[in-house]
Backbone as a ProteinNet text record, in pm:
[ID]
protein_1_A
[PRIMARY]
XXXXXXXXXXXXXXXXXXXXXXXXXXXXXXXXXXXXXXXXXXXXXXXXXXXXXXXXXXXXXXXXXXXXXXXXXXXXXXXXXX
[TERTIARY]
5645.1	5582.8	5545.7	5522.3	5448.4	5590	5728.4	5840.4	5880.7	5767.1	5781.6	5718	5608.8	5500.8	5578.1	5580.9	5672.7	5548.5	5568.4	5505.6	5460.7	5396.1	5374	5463.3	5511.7	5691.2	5806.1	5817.3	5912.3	5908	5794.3	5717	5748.5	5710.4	5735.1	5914.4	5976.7	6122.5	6166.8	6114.8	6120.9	6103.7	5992.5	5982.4	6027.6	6070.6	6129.8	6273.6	6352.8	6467.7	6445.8	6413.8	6334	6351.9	6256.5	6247.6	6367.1	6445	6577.1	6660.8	6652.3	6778	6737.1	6611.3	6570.6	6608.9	6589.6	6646.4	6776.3	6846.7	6992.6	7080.8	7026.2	7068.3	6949.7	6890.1	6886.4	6773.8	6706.1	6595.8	6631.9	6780.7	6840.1	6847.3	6740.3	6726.9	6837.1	6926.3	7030.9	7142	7134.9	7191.5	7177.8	7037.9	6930.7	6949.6	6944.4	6969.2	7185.2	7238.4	7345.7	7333.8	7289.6	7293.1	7265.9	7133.9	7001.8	7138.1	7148.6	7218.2	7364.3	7416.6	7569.6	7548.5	7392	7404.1	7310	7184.2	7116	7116.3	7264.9	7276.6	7326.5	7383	7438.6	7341.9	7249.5	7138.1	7040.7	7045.4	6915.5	7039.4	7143.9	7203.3	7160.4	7201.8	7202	7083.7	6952.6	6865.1	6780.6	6848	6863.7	6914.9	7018.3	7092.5	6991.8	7010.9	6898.9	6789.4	6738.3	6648.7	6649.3	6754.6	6790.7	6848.8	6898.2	6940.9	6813.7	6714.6	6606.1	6565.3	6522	6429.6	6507.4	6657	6752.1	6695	6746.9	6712.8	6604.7	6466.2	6314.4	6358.7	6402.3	6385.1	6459.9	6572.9	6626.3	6543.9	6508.3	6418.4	6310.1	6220.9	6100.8	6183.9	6319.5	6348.2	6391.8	6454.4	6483.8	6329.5	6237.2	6111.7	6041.7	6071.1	6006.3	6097.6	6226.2	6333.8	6278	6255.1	6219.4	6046	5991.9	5846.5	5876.6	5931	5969.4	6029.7	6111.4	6210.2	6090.5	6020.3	5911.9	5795.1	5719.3	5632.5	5684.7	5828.9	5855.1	5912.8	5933.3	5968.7	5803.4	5705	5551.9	5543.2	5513	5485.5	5560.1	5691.2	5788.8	5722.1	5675.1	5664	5467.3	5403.2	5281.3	5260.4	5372.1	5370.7	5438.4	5498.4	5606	5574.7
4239.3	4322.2	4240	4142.8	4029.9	4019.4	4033	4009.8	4100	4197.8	4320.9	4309.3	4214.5	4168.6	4121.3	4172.1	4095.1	4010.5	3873.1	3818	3881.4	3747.6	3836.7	3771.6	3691.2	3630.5	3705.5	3815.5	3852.1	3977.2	4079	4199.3	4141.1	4047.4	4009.6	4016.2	4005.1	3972.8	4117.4	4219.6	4340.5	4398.6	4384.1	4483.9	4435.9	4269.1	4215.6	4294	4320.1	4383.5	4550.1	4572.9	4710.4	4724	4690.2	4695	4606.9	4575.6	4521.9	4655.9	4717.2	4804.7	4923.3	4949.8	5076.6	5042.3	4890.5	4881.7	4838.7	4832.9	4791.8	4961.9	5049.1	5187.9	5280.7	5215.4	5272.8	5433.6	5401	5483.8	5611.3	5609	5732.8	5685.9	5782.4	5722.5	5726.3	5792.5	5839.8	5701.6	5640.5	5543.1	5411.5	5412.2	5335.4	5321.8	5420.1	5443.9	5397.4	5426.3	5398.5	5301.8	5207	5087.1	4969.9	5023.6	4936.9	4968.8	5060.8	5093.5	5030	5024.3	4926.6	4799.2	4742.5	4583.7	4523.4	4607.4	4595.8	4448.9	4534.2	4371.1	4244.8	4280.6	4147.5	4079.2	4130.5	4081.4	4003.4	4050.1	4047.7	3865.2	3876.7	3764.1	3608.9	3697.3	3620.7	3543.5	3596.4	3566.6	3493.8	3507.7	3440.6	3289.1	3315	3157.4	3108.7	3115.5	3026.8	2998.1	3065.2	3013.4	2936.2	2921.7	2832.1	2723.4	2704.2	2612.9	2528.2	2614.5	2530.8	2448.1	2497.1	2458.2	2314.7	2335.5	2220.9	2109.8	2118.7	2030.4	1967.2	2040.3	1986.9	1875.3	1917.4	1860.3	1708	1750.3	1636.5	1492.3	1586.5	1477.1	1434.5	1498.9	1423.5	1309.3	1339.9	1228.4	1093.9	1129.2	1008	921.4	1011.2	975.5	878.1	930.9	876.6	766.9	721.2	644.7	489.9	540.5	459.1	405.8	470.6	425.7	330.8	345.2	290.5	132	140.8	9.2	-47.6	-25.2	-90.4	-162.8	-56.8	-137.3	-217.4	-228.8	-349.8	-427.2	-423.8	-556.3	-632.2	-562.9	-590.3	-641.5	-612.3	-690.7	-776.5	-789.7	-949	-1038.8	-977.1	-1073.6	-1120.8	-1046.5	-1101.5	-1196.9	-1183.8	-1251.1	-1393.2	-1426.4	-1553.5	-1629.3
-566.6	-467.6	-344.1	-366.9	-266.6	-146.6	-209.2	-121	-45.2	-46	55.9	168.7	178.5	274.8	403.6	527.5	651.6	711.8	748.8	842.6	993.6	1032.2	1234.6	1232	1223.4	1340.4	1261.4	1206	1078.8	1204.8	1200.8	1250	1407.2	1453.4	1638	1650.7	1544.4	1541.7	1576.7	1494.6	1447	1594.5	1672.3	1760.2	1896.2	1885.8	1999.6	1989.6	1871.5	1853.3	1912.8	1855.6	1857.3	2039.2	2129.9	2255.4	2353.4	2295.4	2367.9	2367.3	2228.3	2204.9	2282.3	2315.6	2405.8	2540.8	2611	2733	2706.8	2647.6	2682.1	2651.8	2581.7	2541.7	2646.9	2751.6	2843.2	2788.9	2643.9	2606.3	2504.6	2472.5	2382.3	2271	2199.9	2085.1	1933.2	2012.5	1920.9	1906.2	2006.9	2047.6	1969.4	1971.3	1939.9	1778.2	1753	1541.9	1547.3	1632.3	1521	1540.1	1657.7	1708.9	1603	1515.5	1438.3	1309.1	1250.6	1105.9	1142.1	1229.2	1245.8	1200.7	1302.2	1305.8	1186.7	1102.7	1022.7	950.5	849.8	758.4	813.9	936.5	968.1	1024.3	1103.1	1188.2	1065.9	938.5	826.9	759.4	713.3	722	766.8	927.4	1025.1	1008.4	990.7	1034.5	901.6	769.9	665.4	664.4	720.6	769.3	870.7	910.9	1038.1	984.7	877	827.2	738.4	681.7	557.2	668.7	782.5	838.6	885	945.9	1003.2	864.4	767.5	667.9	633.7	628.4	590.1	672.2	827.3	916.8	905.3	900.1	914.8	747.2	630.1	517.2	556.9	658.7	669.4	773.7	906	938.2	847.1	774	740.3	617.4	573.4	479.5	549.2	685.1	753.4	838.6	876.8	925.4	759.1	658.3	507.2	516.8	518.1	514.6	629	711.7	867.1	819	781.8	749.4	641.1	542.7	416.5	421.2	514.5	566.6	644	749.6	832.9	783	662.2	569	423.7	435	349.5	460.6	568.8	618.7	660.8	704.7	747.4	631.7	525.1	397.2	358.5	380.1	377.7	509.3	615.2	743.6	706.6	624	583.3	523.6	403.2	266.3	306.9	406.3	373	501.5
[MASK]
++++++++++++++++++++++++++++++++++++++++++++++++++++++++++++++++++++++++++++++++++

């Protein structure tokens, strides 16, 4: 049940879409519905990937930022010790 809950940036996504498709269809709302039910799943995808892409990326910097800290305080502790 909890995976029914939309965020505010989920909900801001929602009505930023929402208010593009009224000015680009020029306010007909008929327009507007086949518009949303054509692009639905691909948009819901889409927006799946990108999120699995960001999450990738961030995982990847903080391992190279952990990687770079890691190499620095064993060389500080070789340059203490000797």
């Amino acid at each position: 049940m909890a995976d029914d809950v939309m965020t505010n940036a989920e909900i801001g996504r929602v009505l930023e879409r929402v208010e593009s498709a009224i000015v680009s269809h020029g306010g007909k709302l008929d327009a507007i519905i086949v518009q949303t039910t054509k692009t639905n799943g691909r948009v819901d995808r889409h927006d799946d990937q990108l999120r699995d892409i960001e999450q990738t990326v961030g995982w990847a910097w903080r391992l190279v930022i952990g990687l770079n800290v890691t190499v620095i305080g064993g060389v500080v502790v070789w340059w203490v010790t000797h």
